[in-house]
PQR file of N, CA, C, O and H, with PARSE charges and radii, in Angstrom:
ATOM      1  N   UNK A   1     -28.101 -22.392 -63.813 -0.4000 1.5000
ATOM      2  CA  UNK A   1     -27.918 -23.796 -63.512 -0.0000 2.0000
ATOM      3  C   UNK A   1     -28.844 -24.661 -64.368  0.5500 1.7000
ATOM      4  O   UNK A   1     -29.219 -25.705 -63.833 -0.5500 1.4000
ATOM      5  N   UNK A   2     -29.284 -24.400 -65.630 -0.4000 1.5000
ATOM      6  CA  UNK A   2     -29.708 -25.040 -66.588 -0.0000 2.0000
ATOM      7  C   UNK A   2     -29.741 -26.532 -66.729  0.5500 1.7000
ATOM      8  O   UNK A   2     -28.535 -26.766 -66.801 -0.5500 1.4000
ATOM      9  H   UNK A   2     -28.980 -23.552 -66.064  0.4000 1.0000
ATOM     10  N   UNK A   3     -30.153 -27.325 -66.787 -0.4000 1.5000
ATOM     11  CA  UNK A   3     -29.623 -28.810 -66.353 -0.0000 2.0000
ATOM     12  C   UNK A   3     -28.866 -29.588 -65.540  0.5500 1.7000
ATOM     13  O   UNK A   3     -28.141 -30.554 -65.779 -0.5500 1.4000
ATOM     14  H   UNK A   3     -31.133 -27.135 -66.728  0.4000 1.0000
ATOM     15  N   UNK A   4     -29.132 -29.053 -64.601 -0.4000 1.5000
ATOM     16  CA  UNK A   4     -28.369 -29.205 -62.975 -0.0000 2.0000
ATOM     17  C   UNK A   4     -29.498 -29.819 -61.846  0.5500 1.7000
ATOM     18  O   UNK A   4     -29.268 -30.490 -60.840 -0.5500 1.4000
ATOM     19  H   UNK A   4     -29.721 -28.269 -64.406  0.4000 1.0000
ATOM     20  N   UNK A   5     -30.872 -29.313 -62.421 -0.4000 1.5000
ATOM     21  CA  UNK A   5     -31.966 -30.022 -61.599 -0.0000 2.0000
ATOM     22  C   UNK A   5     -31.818 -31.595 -61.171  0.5500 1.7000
ATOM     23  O   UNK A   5     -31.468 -32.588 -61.810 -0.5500 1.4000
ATOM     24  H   UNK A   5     -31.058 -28.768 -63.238  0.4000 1.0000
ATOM     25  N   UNK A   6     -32.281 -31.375 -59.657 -0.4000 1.5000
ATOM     26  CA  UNK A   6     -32.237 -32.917 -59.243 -0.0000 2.0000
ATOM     27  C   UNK A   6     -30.761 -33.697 -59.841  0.5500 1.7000
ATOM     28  O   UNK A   6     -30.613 -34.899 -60.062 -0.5500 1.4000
ATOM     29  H   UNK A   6     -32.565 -30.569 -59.138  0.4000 1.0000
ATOM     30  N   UNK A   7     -29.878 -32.726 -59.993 -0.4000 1.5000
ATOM     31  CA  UNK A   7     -27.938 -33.422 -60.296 -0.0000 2.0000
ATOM     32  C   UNK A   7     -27.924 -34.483 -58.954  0.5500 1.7000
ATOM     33  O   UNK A   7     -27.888 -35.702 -59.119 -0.5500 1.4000
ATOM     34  H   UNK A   7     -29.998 -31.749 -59.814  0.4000 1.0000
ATOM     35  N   UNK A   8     -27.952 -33.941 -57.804 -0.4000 1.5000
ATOM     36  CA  UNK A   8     -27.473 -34.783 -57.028 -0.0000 2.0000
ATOM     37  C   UNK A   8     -27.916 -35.750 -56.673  0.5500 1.7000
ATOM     38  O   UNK A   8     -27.355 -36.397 -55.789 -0.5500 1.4000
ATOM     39  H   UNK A   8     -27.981 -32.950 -57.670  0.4000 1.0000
ATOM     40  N   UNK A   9     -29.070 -36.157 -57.252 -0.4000 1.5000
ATOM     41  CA  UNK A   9     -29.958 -37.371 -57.036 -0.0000 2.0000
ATOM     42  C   UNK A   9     -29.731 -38.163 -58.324  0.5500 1.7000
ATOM     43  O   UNK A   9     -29.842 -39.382 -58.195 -0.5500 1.4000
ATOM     44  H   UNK A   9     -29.525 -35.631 -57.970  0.4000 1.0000
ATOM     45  N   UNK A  10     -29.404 -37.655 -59.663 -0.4000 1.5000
ATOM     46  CA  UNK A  10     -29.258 -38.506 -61.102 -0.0000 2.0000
ATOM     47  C   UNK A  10     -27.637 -37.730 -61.610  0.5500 1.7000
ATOM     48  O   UNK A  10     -27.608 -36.532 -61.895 -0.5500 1.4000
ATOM     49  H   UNK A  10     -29.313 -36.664 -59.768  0.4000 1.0000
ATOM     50  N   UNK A  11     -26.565 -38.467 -61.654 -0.4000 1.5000
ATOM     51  CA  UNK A  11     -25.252 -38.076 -61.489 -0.0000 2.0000
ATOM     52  C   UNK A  11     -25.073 -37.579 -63.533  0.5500 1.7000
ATOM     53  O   UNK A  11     -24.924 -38.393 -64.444 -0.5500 1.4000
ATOM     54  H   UNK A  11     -26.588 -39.440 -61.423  0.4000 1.0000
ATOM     55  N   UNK A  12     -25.134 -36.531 -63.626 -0.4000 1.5000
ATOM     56  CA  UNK A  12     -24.904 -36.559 -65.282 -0.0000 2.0000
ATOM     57  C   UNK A  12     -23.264 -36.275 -66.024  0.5500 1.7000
ATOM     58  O   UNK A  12     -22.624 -35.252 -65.781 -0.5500 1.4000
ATOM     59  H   UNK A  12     -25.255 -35.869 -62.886  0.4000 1.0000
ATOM     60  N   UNK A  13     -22.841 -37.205 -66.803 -0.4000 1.5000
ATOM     61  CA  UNK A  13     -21.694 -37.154 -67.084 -0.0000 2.0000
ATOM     62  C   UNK A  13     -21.017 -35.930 -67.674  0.5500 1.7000
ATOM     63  O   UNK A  13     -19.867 -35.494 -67.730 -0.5500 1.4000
ATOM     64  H   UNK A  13     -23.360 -38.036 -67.001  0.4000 1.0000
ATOM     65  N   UNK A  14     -22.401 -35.506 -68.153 -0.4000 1.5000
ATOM     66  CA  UNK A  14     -21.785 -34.039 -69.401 -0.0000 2.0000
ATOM     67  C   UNK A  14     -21.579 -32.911 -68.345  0.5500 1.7000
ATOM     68  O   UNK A  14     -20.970 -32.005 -68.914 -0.5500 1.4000
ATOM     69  H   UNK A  14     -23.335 -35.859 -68.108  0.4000 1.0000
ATOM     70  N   UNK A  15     -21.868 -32.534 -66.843 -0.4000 1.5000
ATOM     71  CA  UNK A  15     -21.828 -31.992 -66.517 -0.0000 2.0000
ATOM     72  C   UNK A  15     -20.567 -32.100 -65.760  0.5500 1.7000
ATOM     73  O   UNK A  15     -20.424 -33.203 -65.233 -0.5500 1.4000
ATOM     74  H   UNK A  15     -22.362 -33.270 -66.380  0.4000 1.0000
ATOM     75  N   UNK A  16     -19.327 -30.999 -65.503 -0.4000 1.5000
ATOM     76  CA  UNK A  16     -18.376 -31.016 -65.295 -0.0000 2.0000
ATOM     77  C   UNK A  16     -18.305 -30.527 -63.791  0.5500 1.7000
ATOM     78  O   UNK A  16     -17.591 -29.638 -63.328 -0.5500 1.4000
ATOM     79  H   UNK A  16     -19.444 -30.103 -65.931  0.4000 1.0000
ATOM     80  N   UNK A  17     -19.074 -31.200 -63.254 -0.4000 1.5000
ATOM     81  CA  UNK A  17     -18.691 -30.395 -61.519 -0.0000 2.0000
ATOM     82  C   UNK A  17     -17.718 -29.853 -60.606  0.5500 1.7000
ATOM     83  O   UNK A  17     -17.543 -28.872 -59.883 -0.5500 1.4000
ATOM     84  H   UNK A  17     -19.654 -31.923 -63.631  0.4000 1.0000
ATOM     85  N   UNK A  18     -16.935 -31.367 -61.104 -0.4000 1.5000
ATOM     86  CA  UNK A  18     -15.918 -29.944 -59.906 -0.0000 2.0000
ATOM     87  C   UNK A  18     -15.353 -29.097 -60.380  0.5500 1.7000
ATOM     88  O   UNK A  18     -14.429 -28.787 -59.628 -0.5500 1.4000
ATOM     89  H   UNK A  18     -17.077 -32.164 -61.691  0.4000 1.0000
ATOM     90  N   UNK A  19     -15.385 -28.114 -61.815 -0.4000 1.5000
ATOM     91  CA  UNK A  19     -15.027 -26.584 -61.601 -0.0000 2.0000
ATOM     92  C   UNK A  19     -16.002 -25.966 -62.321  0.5500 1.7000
ATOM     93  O   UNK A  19     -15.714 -25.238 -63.271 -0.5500 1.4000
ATOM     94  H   UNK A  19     -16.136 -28.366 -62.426  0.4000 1.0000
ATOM     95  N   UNK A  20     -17.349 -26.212 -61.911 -0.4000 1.5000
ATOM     96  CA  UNK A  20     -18.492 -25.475 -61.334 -0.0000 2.0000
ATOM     97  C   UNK A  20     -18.436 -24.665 -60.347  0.5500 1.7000
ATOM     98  O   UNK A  20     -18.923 -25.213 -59.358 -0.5500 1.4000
ATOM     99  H   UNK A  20     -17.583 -26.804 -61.139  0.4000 1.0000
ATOM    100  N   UNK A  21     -17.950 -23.246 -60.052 -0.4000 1.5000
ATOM    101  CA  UNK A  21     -18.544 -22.712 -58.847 -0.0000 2.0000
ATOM    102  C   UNK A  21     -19.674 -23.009 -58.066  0.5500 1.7000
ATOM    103  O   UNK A  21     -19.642 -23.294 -56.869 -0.5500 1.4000
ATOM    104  H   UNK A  21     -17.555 -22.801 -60.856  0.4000 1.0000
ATOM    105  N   UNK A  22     -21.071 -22.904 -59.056 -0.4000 1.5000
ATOM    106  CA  UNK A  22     -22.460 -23.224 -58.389 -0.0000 2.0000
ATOM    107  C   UNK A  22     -22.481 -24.256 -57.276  0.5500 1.7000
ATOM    108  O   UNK A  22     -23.087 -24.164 -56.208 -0.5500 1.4000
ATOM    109  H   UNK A  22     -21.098 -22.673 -60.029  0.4000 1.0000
ATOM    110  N   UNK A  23     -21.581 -25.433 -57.781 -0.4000 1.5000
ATOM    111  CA  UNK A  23     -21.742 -26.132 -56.575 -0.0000 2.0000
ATOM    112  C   UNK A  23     -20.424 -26.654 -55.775  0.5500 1.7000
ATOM    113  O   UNK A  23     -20.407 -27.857 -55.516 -0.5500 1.4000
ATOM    114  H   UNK A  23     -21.089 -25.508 -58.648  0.4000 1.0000
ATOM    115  N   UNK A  24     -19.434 -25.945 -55.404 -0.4000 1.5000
ATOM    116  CA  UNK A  24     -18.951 -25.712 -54.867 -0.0000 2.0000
ATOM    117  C   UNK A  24     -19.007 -25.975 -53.450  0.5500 1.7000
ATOM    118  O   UNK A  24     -19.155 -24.840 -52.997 -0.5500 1.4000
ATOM    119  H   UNK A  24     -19.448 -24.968 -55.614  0.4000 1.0000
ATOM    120  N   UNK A  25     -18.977 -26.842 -52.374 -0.4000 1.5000
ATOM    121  CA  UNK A  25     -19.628 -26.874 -51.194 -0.0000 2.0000
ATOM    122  C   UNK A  25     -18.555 -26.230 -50.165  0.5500 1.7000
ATOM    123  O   UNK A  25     -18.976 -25.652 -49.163 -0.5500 1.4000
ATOM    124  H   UNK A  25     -18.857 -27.764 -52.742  0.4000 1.0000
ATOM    125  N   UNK A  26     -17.276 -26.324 -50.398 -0.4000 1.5000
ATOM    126  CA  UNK A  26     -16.255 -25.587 -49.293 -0.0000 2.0000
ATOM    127  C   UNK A  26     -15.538 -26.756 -49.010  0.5500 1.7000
ATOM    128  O   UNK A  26     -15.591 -27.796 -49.666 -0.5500 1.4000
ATOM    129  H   UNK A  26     -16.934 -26.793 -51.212  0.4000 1.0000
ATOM    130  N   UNK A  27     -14.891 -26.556 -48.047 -0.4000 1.5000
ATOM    131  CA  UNK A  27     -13.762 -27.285 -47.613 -0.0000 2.0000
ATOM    132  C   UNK A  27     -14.675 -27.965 -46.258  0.5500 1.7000
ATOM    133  O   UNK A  27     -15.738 -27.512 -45.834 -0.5500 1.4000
ATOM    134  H   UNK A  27     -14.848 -25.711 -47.514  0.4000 1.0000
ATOM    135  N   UNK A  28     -13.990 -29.080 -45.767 -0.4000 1.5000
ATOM    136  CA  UNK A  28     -15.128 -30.015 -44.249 -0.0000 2.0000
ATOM    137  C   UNK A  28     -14.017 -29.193 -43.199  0.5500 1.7000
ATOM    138  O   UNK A  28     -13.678 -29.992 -42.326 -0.5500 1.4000
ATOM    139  H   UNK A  28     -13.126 -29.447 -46.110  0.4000 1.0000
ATOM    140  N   UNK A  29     -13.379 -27.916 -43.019 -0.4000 1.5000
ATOM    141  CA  UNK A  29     -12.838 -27.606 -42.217 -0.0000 2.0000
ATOM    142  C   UNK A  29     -13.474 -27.312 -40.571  0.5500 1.7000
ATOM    143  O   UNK A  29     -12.714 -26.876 -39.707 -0.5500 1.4000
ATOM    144  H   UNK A  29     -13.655 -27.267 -43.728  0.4000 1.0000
ATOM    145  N   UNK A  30     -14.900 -27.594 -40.276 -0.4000 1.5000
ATOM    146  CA  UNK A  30     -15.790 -27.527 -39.076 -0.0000 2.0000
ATOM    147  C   UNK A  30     -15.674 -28.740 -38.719  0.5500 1.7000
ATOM    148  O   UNK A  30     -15.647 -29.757 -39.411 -0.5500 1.4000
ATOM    149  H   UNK A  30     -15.518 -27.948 -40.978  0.4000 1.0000
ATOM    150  N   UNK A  31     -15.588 -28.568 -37.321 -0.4000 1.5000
ATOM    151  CA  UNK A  31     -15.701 -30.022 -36.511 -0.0000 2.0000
ATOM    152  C   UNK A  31     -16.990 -30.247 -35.713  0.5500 1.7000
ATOM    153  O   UNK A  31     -17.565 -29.210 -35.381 -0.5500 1.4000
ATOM    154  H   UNK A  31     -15.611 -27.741 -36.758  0.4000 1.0000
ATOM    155  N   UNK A  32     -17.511 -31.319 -35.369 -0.4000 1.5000
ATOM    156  CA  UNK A  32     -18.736 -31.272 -34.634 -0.0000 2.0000
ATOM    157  C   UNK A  32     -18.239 -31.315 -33.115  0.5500 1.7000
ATOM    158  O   UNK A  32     -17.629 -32.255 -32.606 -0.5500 1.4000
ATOM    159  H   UNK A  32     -17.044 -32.161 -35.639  0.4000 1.0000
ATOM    160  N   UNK A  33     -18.600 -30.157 -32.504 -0.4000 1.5000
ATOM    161  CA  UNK A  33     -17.790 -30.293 -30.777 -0.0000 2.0000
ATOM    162  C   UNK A  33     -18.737 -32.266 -30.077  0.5500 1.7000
ATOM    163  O   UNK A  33     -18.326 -33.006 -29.184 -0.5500 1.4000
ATOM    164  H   UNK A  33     -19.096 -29.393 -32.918  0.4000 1.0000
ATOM    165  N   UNK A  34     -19.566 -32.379 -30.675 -0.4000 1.5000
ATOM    166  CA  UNK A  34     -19.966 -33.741 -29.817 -0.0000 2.0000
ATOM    167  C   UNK A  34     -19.419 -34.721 -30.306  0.5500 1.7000
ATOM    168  O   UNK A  34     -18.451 -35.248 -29.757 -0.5500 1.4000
ATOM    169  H   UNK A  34     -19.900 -31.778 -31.401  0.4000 1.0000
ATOM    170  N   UNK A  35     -19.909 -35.132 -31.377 -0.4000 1.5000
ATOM    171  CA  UNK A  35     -19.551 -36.212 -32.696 -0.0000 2.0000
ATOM    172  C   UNK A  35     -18.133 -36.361 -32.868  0.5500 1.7000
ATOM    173  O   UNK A  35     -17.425 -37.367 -32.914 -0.5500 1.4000
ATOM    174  H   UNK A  35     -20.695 -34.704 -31.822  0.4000 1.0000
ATOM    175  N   UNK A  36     -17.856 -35.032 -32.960 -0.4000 1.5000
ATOM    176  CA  UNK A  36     -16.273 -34.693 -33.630 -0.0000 2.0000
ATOM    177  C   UNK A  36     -16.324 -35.253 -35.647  0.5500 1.7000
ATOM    178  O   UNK A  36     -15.511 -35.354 -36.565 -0.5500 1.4000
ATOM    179  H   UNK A  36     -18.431 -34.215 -32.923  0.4000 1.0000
ATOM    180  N   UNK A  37     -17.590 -35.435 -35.467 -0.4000 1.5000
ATOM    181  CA  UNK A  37     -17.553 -35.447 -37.195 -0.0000 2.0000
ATOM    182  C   UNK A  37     -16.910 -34.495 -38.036  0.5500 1.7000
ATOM    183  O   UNK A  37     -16.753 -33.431 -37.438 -0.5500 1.4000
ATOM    184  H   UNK A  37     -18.251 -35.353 -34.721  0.4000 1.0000
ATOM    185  N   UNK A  38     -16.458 -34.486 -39.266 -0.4000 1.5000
ATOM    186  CA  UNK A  38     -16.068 -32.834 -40.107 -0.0000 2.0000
ATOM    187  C   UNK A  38     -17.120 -32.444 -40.706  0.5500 1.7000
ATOM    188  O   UNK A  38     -17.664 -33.222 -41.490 -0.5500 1.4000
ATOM    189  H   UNK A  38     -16.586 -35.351 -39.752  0.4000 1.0000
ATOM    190  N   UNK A  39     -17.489 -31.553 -40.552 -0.4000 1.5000
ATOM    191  CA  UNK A  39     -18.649 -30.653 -41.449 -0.0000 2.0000
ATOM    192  C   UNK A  39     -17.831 -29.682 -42.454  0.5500 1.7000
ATOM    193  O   UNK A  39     -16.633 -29.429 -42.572 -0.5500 1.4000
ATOM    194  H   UNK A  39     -17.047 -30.921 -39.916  0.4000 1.0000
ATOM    195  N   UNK A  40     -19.044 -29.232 -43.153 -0.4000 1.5000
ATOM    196  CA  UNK A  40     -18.809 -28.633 -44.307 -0.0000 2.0000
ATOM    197  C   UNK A  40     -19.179 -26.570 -43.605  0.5500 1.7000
ATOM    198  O   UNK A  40     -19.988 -26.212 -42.748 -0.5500 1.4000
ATOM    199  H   UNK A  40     -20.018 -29.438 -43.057  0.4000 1.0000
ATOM    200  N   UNK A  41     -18.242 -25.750 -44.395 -0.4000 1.5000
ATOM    201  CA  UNK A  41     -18.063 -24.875 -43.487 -0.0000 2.0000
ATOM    202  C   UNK A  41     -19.542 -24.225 -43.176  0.5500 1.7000
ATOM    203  O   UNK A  41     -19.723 -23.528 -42.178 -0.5500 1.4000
ATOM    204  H   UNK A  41     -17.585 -26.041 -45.091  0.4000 1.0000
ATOM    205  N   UNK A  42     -20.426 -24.474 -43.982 -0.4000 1.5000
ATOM    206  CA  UNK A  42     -21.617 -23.356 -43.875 -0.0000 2.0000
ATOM    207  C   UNK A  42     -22.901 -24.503 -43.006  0.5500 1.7000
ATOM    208  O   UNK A  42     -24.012 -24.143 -42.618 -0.5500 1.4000
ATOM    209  H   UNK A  42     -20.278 -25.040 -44.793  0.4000 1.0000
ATOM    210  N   UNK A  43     -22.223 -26.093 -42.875 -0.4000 1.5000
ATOM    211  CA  UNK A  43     -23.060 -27.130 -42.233 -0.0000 2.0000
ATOM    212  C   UNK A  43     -23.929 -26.025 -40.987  0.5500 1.7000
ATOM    213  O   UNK A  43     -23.577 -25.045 -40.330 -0.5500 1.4000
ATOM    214  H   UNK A  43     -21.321 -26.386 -43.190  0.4000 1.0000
ATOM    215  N   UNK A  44     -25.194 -26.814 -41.123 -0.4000 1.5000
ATOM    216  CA  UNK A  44     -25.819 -25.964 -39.679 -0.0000 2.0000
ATOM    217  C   UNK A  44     -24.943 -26.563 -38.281  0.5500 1.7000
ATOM    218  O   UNK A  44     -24.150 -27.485 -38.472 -0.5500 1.4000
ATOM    219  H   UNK A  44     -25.479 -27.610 -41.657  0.4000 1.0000
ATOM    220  N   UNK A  45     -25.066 -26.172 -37.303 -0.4000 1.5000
ATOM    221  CA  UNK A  45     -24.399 -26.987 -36.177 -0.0000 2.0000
ATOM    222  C   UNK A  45     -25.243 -27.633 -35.697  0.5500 1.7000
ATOM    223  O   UNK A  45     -26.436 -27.342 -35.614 -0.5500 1.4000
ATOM    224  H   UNK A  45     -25.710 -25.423 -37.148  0.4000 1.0000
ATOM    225  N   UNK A  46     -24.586 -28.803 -35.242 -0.4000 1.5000
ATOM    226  CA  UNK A  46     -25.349 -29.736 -34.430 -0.0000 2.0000
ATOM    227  C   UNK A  46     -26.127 -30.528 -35.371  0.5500 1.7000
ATOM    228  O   UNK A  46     -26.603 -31.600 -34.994 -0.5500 1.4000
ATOM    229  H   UNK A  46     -23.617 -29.040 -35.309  0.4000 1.0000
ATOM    230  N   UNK A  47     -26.305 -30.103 -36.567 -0.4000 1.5000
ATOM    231  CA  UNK A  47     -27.122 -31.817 -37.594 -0.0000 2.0000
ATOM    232  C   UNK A  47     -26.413 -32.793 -37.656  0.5500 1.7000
ATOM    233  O   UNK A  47     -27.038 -33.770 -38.068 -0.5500 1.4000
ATOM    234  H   UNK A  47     -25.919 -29.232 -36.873  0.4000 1.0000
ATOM    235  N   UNK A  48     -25.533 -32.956 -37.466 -0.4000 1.5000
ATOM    236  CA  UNK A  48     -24.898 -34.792 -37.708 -0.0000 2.0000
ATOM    237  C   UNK A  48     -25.570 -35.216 -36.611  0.5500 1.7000
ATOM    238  O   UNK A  48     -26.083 -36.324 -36.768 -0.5500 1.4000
ATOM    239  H   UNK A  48     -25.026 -32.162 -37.132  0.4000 1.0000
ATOM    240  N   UNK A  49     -25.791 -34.569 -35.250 -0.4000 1.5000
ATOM    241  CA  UNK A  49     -26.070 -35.738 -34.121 -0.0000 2.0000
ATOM    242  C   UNK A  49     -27.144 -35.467 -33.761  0.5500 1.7000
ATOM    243  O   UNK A  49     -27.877 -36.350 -33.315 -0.5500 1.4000
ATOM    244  H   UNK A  49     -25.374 -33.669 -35.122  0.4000 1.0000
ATOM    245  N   UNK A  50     -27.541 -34.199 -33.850 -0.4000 1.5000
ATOM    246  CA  UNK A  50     -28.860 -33.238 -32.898 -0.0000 2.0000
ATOM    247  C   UNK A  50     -28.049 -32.642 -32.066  0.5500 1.7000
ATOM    248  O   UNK A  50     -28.462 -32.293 -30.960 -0.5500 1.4000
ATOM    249  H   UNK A  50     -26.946 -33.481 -34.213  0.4000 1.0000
ATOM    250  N   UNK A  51     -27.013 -32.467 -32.379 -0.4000 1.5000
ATOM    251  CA  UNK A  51     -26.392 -31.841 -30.776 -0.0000 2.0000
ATOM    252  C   UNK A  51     -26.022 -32.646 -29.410  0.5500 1.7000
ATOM    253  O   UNK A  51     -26.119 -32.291 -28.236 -0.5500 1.4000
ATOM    254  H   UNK A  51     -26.677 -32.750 -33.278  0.4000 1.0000
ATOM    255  N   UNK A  52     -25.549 -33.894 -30.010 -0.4000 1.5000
ATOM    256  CA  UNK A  52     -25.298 -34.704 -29.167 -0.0000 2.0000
ATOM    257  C   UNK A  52     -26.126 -35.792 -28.687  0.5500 1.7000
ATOM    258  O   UNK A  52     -25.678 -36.713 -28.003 -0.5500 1.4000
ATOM    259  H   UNK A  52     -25.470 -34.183 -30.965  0.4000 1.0000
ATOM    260  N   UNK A  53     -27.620 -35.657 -29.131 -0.4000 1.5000
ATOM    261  CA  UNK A  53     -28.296 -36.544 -28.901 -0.0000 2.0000
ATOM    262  C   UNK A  53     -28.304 -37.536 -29.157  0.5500 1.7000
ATOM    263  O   UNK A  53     -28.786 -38.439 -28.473 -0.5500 1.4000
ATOM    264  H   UNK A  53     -27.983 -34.909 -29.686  0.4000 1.0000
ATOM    265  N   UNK A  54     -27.665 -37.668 -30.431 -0.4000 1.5000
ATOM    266  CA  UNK A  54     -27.706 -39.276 -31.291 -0.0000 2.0000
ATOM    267  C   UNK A  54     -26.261 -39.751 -31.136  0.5500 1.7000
ATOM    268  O   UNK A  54     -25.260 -39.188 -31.580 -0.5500 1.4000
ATOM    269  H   UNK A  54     -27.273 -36.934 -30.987  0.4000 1.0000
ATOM    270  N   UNK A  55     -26.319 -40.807 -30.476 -0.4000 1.5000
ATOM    271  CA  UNK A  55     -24.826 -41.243 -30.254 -0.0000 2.0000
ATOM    272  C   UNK A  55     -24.655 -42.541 -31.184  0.5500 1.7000
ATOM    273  O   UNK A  55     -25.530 -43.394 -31.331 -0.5500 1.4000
ATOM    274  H   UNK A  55     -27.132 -41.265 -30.115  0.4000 1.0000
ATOM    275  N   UNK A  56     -23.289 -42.556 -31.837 -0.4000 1.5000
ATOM    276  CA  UNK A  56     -23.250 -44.116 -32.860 -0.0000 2.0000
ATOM    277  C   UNK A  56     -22.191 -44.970 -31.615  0.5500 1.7000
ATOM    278  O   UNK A  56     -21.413 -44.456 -30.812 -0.5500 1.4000
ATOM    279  H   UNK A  56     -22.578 -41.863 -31.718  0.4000 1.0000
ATOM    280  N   UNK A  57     -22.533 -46.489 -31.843 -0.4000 1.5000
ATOM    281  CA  UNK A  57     -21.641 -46.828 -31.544 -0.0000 2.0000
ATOM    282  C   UNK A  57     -20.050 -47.132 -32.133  0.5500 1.7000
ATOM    283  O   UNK A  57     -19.764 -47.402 -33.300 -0.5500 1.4000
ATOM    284  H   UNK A  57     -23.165 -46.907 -32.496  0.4000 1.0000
ATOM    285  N   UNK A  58     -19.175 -47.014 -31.054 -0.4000 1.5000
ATOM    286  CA  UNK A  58     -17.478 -46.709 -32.270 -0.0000 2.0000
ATOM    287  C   UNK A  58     -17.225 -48.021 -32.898  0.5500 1.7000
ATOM    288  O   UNK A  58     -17.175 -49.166 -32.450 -0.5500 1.4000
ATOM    289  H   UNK A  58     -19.407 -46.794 -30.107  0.4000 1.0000
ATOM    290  N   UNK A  59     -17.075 -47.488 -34.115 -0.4000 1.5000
ATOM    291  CA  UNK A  59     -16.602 -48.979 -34.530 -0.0000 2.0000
ATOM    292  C   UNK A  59     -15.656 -49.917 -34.666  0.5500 1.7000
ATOM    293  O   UNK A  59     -14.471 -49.604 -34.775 -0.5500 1.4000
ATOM    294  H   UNK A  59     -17.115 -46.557 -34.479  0.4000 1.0000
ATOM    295  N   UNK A  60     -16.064 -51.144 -34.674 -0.4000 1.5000
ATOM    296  CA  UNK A  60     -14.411 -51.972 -34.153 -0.0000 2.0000
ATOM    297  C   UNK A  60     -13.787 -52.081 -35.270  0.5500 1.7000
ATOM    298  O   UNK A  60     -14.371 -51.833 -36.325 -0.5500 1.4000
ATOM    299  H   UNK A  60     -17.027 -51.399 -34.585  0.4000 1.0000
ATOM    300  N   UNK A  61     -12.545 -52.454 -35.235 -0.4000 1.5000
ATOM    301  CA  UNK A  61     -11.494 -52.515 -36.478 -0.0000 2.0000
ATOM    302  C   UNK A  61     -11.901 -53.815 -36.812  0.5500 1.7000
ATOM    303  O   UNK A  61     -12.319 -54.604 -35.965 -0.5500 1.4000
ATOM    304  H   UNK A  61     -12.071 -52.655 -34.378  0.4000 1.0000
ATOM    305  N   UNK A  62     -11.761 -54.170 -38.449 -0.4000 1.5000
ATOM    306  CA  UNK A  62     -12.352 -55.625 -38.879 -0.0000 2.0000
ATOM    307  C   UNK A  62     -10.754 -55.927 -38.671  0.5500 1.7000
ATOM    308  O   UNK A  62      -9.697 -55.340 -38.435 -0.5500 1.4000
ATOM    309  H   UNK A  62     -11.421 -53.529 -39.137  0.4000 1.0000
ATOM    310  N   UNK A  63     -11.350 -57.397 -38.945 -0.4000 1.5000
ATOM    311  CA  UNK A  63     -10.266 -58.540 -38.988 -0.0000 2.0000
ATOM    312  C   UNK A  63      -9.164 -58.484 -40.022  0.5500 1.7000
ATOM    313  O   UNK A  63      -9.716 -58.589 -41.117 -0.5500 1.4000
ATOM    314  H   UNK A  63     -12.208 -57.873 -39.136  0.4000 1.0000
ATOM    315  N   UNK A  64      -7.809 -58.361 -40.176 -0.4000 1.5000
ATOM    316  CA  UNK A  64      -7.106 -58.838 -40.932 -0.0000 2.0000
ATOM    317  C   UNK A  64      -7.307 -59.255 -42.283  0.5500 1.7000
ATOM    318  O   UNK A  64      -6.805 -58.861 -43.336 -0.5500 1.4000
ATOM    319  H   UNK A  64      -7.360 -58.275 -39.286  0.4000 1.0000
ATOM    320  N   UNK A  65      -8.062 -60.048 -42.051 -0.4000 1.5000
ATOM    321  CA  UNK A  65      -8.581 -60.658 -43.137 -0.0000 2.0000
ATOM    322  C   UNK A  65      -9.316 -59.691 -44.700  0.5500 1.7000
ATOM    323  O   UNK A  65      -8.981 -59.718 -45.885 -0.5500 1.4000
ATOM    324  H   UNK A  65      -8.470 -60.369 -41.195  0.4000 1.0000
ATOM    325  N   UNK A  66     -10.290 -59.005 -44.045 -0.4000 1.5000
ATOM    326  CA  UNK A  66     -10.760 -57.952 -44.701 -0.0000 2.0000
ATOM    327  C   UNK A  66     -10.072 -56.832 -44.878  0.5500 1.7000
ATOM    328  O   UNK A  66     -10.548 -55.927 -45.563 -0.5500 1.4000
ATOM    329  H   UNK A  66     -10.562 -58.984 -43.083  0.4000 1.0000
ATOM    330  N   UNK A  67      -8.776 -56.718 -44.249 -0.4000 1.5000
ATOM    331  CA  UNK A  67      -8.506 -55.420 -44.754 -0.0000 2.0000
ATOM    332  C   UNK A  67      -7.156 -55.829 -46.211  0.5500 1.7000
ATOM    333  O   UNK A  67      -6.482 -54.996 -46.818 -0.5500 1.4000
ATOM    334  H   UNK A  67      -8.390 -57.454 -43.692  0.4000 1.0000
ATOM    335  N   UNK A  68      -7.149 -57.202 -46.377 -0.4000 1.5000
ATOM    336  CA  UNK A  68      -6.296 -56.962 -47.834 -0.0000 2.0000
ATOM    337  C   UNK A  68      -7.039 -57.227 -48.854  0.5500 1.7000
ATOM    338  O   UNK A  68      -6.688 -57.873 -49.842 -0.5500 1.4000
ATOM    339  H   UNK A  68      -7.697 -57.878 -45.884  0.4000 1.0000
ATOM    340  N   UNK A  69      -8.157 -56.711 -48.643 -0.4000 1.5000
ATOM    341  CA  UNK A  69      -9.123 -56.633 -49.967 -0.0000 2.0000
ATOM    342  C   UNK A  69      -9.042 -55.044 -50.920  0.5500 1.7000
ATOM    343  O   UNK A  69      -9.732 -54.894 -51.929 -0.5500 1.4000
ATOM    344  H   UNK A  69      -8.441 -56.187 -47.841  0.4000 1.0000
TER
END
C-alpha cells in the first residue's frame, strides 16, 4: 500500500480506488438492531449508537421548497 498513507484523510487522484482490493470495505449489508442504521459487514456492533444509547432525533421532511434544488 505504498502511497496510500493517511488516503482517507487527503483524497489522491492518481490513486484508483475502487478496484483496489486493499480497500475494499464490503457491501453495508448489516443492520443496526437499535438505530436500524446499515453497517458495513465487518462494522463492530453497536458503534453507530453505543448500543442504543445514543438516540438522534427523526428528521422532518423539508419544505417543498428545498427539495427542487
Amino acid at each position: 500500500m505504498i502511497g496510500k498513507e493517511n488516503s482517507a484523510f487527503n483524497y489522491m487522484p492518481s490513486i484508483e480506488y475502487e478496484s483496489d482490493d486493499d480497500l475494499f470495505l464490503g457491501s453495508m449489508s448489516n443492520v443496526c438492531e437499535f438505530s436500524l442504521a446499515r453497517k458495513f459487514e465487518e462494522e463492530a456492533s453497536g458503534m453507530c449508537c453505543s448500543s442504543g444509547k445514543v438516540r438522534l432525533p427523526e428528521l422532518k421532511i423539508p419544505p417543498e421548497s428545498l427539495l427542487a434544488y
